[in-house]
Steps between C-alpha positions, in 0.01 A plus 500: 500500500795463298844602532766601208864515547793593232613730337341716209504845271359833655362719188347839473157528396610573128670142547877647466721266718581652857734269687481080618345466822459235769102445617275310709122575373207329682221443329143398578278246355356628150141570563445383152417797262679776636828353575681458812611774673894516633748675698847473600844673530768591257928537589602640168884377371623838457284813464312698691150431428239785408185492637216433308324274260714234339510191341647185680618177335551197701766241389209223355387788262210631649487887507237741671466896551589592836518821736886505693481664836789582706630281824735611747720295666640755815317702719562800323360442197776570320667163355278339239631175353176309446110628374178332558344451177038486491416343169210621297432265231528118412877342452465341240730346216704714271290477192155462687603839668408891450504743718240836577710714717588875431767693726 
């Protein structure tokens, strides 16, 4: 398994910019054809987040579609300040990439 840190670009699934964010995605080995599949958890810089599907791009380039999922931090669900993210496609590079998700 491998683990990404830094800081990267949240976009919608239309790819219009949504906010910087902070990650950590973990993802596991590539079973060679299909990819490797990922996880992780976004803290965006300034927005509130919507839920959904969405494109992430990591600071070395690489960008992938993504669903963003809500996580609480109190125990009244009520203060949201970071969103676990479930990735489902490849990250690849910038000009390698395109993307198949609809809202």
């Amino acid at each position: 398994m491998q683990i990404f840190r830094g800081k990267g670009k949240i976009y919608d699934s239309r790819e219009n910019y949504l906010d910087d964010v902070t990650y950590e995605i973990y993802q596991k080995s590539s079973n060679g054809t299909a990819g490797a599949e990922w996880r992780g958890e976004i803290t965006p810089d300034k927005a509130i987040m919507p839920v959904g599907n969405h494109i992430i791009e990591l600071d070395d380039g690489r960008r992938g579609p993504c669903i963003i999922k809500i996580k609480t931090t109190s125990s009244f669900g009520l203060v949201v300040d970071s969103y676990d993210l479930e990735g489902t496609g490849s990250l690849t590079h910038q000009k390698e990439y395109s993307h198949d998700i609809s809202d």
